[in-house]
N, C-alpha and C positions, 0 to 999 in steps of 0.2 A: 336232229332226227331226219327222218323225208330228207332223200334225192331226186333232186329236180336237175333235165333238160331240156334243150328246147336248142332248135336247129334252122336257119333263115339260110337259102342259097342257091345253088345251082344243081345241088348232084338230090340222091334219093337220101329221103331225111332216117328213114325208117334204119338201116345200119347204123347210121349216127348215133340214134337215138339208143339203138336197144346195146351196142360197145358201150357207149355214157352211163345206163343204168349199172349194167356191171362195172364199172372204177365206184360208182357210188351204192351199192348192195350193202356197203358196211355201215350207211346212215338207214338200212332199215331194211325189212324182209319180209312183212305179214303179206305185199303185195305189188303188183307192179302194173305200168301202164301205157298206152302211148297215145294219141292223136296227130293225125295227119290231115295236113288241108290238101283236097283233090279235087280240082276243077271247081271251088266256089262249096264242096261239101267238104266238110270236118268227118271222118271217119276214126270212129274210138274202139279200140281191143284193151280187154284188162283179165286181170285174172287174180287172185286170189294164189299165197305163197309166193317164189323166189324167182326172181327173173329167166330161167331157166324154166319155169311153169308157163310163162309168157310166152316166150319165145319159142318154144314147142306149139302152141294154141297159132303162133304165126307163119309155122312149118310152111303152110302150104297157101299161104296167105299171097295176096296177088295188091295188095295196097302200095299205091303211089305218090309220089309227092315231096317237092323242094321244101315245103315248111311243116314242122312238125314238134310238137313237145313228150316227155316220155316221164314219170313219174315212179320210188320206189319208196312204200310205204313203210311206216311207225305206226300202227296205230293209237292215235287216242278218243277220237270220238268215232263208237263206231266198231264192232267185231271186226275182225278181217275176213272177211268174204269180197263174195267179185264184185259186187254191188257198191259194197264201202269204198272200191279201192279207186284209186284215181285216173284219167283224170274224168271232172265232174261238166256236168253237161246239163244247162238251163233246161226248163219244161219247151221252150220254141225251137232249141236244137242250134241254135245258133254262135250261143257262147259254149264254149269248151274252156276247162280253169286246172292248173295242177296246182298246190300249197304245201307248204312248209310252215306249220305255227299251231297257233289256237287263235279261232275266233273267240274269244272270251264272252259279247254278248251275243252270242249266236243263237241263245232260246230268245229272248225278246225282237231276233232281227224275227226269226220264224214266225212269230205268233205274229207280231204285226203284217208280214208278207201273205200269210194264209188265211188272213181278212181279204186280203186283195186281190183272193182265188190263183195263187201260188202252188202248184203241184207240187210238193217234195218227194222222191224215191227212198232218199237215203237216210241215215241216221246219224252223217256227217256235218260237222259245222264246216267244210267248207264248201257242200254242197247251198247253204244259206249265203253266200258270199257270191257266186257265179248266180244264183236266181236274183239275189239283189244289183247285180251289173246290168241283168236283163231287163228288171223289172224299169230299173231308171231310165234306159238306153230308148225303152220303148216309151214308155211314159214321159217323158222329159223332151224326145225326138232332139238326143244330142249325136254328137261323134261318140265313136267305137271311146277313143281314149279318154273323151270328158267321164265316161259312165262308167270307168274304171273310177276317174279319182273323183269323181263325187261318191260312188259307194265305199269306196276307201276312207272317206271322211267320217261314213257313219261308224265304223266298224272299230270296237276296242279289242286288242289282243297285239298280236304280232305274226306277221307273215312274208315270207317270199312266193312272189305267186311271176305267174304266167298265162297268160288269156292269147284266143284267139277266137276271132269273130268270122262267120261267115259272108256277113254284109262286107268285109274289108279282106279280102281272103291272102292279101300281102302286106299285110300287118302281125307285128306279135309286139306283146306289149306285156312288159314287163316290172315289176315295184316289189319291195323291202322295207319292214320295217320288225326288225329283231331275228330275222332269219337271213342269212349269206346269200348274196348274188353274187355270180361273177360273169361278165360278157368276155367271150374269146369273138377276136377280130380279125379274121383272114382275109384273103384275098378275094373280094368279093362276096364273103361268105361271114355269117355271123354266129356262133354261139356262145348256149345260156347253161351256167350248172351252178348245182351248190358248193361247188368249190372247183379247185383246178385240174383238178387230176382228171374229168374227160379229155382235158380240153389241150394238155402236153401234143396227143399224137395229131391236132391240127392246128394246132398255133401257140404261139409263146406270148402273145402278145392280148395281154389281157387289162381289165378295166375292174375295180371292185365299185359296188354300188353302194352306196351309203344309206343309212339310214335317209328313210320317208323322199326315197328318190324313187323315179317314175322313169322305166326305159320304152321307148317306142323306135323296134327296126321296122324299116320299109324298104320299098325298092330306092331311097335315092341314098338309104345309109342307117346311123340311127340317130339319136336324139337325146339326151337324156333333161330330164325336169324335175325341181324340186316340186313336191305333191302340194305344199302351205303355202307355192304362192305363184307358181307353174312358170317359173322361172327356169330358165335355161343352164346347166352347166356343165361347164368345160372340165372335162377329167382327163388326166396323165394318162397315159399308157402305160401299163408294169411288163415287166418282164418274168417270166415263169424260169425258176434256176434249176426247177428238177429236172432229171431224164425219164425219157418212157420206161428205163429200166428200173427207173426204183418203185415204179410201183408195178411190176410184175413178180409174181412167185417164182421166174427161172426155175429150178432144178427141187424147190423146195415143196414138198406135197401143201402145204399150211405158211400163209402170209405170217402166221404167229411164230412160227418155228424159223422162218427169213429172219424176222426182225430181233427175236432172241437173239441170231447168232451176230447179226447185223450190228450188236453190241460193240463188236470186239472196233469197231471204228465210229459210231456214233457219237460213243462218250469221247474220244477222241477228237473227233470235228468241231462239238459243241466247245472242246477248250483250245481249239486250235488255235494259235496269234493271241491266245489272252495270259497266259501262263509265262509269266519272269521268272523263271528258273532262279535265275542268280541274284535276285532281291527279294525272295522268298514272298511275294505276290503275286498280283494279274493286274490286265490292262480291262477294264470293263466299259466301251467306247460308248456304249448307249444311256449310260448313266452320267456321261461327264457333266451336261450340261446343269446336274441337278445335283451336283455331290454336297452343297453344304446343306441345302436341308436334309439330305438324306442322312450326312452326317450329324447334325443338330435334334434330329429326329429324339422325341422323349419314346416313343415303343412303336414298334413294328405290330402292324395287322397282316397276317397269311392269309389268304380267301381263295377256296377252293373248293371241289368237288370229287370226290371216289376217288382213284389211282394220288390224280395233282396234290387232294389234299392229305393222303400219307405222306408224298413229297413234302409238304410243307412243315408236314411234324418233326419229320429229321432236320428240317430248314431252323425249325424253333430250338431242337437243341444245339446246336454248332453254333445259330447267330449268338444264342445267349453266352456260349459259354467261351467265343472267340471275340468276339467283338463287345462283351456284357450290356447288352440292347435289347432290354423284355421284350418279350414277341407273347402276341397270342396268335392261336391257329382258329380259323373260324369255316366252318361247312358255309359256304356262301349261299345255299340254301336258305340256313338262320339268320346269317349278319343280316340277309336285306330284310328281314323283318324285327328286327331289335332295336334298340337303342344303345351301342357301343358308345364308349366314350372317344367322340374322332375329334379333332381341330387341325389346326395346321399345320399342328408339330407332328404329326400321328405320319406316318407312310405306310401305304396297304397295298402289298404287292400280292396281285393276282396272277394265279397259276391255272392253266390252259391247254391240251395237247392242240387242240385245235383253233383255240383262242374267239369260238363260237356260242361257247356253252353259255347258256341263258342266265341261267344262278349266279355265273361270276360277274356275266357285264351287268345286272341288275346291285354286284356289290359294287364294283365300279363306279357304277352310277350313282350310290349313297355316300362312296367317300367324297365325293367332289363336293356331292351338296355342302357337304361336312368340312369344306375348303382342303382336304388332305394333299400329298403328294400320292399320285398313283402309278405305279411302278409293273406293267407284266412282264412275265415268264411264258412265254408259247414257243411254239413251234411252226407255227404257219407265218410265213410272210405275208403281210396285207392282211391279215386278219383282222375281226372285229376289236378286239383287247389291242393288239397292237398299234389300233389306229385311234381308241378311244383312250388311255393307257398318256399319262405324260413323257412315261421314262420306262427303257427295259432290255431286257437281254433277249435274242431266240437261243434257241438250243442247238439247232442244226441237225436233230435228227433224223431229216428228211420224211419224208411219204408216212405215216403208219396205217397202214388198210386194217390187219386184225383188229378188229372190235376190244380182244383185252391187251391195254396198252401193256407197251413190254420196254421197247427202247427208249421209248417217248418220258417213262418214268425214270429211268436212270439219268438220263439226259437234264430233266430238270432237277435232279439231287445233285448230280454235276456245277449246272449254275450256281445254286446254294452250296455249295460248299465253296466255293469261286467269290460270290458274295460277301461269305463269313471270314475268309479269308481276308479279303480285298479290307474289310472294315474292322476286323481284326486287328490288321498292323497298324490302324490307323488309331488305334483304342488300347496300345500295352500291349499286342500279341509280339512275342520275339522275333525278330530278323530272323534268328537258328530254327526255331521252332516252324518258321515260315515256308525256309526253304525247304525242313524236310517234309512237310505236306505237301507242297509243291509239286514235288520229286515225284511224290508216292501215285499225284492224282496224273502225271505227265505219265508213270510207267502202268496206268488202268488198262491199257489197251491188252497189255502185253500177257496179264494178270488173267484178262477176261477171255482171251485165249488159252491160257490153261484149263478152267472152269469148262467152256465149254467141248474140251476131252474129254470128261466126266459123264456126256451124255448119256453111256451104255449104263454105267452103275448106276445112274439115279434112274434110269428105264426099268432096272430091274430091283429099285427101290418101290415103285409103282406097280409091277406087277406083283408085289406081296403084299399090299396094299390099297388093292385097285378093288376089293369087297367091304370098303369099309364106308359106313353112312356117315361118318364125322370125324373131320380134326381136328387140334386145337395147336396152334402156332403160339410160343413163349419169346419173348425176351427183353433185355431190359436196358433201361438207358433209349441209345439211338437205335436200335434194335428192336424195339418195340415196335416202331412204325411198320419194317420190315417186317413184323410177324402180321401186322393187320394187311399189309400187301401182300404177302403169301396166302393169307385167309381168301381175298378176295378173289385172287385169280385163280384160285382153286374152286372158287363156288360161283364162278363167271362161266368156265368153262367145262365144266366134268360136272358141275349142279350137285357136288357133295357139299355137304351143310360143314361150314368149318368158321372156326371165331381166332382172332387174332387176341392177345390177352400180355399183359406185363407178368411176367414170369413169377414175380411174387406175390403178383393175385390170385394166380392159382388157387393158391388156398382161401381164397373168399368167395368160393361159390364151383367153379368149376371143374375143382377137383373128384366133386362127386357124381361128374360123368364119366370119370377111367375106368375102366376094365381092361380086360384082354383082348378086346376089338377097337380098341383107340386109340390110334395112331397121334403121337406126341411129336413134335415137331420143335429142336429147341436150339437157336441159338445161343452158339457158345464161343465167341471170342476169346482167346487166351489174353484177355486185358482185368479190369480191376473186380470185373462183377463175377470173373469166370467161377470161384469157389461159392459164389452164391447161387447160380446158375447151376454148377455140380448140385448143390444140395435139395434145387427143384428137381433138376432129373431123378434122384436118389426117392422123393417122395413120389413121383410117377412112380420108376420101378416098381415100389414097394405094393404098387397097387396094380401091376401088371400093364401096364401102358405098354402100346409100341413105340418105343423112342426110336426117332431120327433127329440124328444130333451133325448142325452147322457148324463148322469150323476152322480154324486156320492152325489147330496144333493140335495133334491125336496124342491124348497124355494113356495111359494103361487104366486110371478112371474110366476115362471115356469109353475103351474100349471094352471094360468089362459092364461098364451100364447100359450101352447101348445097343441094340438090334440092328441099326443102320448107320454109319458116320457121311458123310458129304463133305469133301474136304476142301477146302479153297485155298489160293495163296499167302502166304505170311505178308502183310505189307502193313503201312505204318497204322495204327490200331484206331483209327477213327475211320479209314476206308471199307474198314467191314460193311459197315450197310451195305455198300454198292454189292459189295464182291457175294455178298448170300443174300441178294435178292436174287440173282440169275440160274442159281441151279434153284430156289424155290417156283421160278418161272416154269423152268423145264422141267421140274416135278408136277406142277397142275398140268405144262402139257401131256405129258405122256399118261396120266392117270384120263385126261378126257381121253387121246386117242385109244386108251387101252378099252375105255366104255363105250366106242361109237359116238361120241357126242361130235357136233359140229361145231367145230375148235372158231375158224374164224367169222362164226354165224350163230353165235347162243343166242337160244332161245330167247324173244322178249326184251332185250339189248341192242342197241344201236352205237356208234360208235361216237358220235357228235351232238349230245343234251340238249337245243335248241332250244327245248319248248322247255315249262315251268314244271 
């Protein structure tokens, strides 16, 4: 959730800052903010809505200043008004604070503070976190940074934060504990965001902060300390591998409609050097060191959340049925509050676009207790999962700014299919049978450049379609998944109410939403289910449904039951998921853009789950 910056240097912090808020707009939108230290005064502008509300408010702004932090809001504690938004500012005006988390005991830090004639404004918890720096700083007569991490000590939840004190007006001081930090380090010059992407067009050269770590820059550099026992340490320097260009929309009006089309090489990358053609396998490098457990393993755990954990459901039927390795799929939300059966033989591989999200590192963290192997699937390098995580693949599908993941989801069906394969030949799957998967997933690129020609007819599937309050997406087998990730990105971004369903459930309950204003949505591979799948459509029909029917073979059935077809490439018959997730991508987009909705900014969504 929350994008956080923060800028230590030579030049003016304020463009810094408000460029950094826009790369991170997609962790969140009810609000934005910034603080600037001038001459020994902290000077704060915020506003209420999208950085672009901000920034306007700054039109004519005359604010100066080498060090400065900028913050863009999620709200959870707190309406989004200008008041809630950040950053927050003690009652003596001295500390200034931006956050990323939840305070979790934030009412008892309150109630005890407001004994102690504690002025509150706001209705924010982490407006209780900056009066408690204060409170100790004054009360205590320590250092700027001691009253950071003694109030850090009292406080339960998770945060990345950013303080700047008046008394120390070349100081910023920065800590993590469940929320992303990353320090970009130039020349001379320091910055802080929630992730990389401000930080490409000033430096490549960047530092992740770890959990319950403590950053303090000054003028002689910076510092970093563990907070449990203010220990000093020594961090690598990472190298950033993206370009400023992938995360710019160039020529495309919507980052969402970029990354669609962005497909046609993403899935491509993520198998790029792993794919043995001619042994009908892959090389999967990140996994060597752990292949006998993995291979010993009695069942596989999937843990995920929205887009990742659809991913993970296609993941459960190919691992079972290539590799015969029970899999269960768990909303990482539930696993960390259950009691799974985990031990050591169990592997739980965690899926991630951003490899940040709160739910999955809190599953993470229950497999270990539980002595597992733990295995991610992300996309970010240096992320949280991939650094807490024993063993794992990235995806390679570089930057994703749109809020509803598009490439980022292909990308990780990719690796699992890569996975099932890889454990497959290793468990009875055929040499023959190997190589033609292989083949099929090497010639995806090629495939998904056909699909995306299609643009015009499924735009004008959407505009006959674009009045309707509900859909319902069908299909079955691996397909299924697909129909719950078509549901979702349609009601991510255009906010029509739509259910993703196994085609043969239809008939237990959902079918007595059809009419003539309901738009049916059905996967139809010409594989083993297809005559079953005809005889769902056939009971739509009968009850006036709009069918639009996915494909990879137009039979004279299809064409007399259906209203709409969508046709994809013939390719080997387990690649269907991938190939009809992307024209159902570009079906939700083009129904948002036909409704005015704000494609890569829905309403109430953020791009990166932090908080619980």
């Amino acid at each position: 959730m929350c994008g956080i910056v923060g800028y230590f240097g030579n030049k003016e912090a304020l463009p810094v800052l408000i460029n950094g808020l826009k790369r991170l707009e997609y962790r969140g939108y009810d609000s934005a903010g910034i603080a600037i230290m001038n001459q020994g005064n902290i000077l704060v502008q915020k506003k209420a809505g999208k950085v672009k509300d901000l920034e306007y408010l700054l039109k004519e702004s005359t604010i100066t200043g080498s060090i400065g932090i900028g913050h863009t809001r999620w709200a959870t504690h707190g309406e989004p008004n200008d008041l809630n938004s950040h950053p927050h500012t003690d009652q003596t005006g001295k500390f200034t604070l931006i956050h990323n988390g939840i305070i979790e005991n934030h009412s008892v830090l309150k109630q005890w503070m407001k004994k102690m004639d504690v002025d509150f404004k706001t209705q924010t918890d982490t407006e209780v976190l900056v009066q408690l720096i204060s409170y100790i700083y004054h009360k205590e007569k320590t250092t700027f940074q001691q009253a950071v991490s003694l109030a850090l000590e009292q406080v339960v939840g998770t945060y990345g934060i950013v303080v700047m004190c008046s008394d120390e007006p070349n100081q910023l001081i920065a800590a993590r504990l469940g929320s992303p930090l990353v320090l970009g380090v130039g020349d001379g010059e320091y910055f802080l965001a929630s992730d990389a992407s401000p930080l490409v067009e000033h430096t490549r050269n960047v530092i992740y902060l770890e959990e319950g770590e403590c950053l303090l820059i000054d003028d002689d550099g910076y510092e970093i300390k563990q907070l449990k026992n203010n220990m000093t340490v020594e961090k690598k320097i990472s190298h950033i591998d993206f370009s400023i260009e992938e995360i710019e929309k160039g020529n495309f009006p919507h980052y969402m409609l970029k990354e669609i089309y962005e497909q046609e090489h993403t899935i491509v990358d993520t198998m790029r050097g792993r794919l043995l053609l001619d042994e009908g396998t892959v090389h999967l490098g990140g996994i060597q060191d752990y292949l006998l457990r993995i291979e010993r393993a009695r069942h596989f755990y999937i843990t995920a959340c929205g887009t990742s954990w659809h991913a993970g459901l296609i993941g459960k039927y190919i691992l079972e049925e290539f590799a015969g390795i029970p899999v269960h799929v768990e909303y990482a939300s539930e696993f960390r509050y259950r009691d799974p059966v985990l031990d050591s033989q169990s592997v739980v591989i965690a899926i991630s676009q951003s490899g940040e999200t709160a739910d999955t590192l809190a599953a993470i963290k229950k497999a270990k207790e539980n002595s597992c192997l733990t295995f991610g699937i992300c996309n970010v390098v240096g992320s949280s999962i991939s650094r807490e995580t024993d063993c794992g693949i990235y995806t390679h599908a570089g930057p994703e700014i749109g809020v509803a993941s598009t490439k980022a989801f292909t990308a990780q069906v990719s690796v699992l299919y890569m996975l099932a394969l890889f454990l497959g030949r290793k468990n009875g799957y055929s040499k023959q049978d190997g190589i033609e998967l292989v083949h099929a997933l090497h010639n995806l690129g090629d495939k998904v450049k056909e699909i995306l020609k299609t643009t015009d007819h499924i735009r004008k599937v959407a505009e006959e379609t674009v009045d309707a309050n509900n859909y319902l997406y069908l299909g079955r087998g691996t397909n299924f998944p697909v129909a719950l990730e078509g549901a979702l990105k349609l009601k991510e971004i255009s906010y029509i109410h739509a259910e993703g369903y196994p085609a043969a459930e239809m008939k237990h309950g959902p079918i007595a939403l059809i009419d003539e204003k309901m738009p049916v949505v059905f996967l139809a591979p010409h594989d083993q289910t297809f005559e079953k799948v005809l005889s769902n459509i056939q009971e739509v029909k009968a009850r006036k449904g709009k069918i639009i029917t996915v494909t990879d073979k137009i039979t004279p059935e299809l064409e007399s039951l259906s209203d709409h077809i969508i046709k994809v490439p013939v390719s080997h018959p387990r690649i269907f998921p991938i190939l009809a997730t992307i024209p159902l991508q570009l079906l939700a987009y083009h129904l948002a853009v036909l409704r005015g909705c704000d494609v890569d900014m829905p309403r109430n969504l953020a791009k990166s789950v932090t908080v619980e």
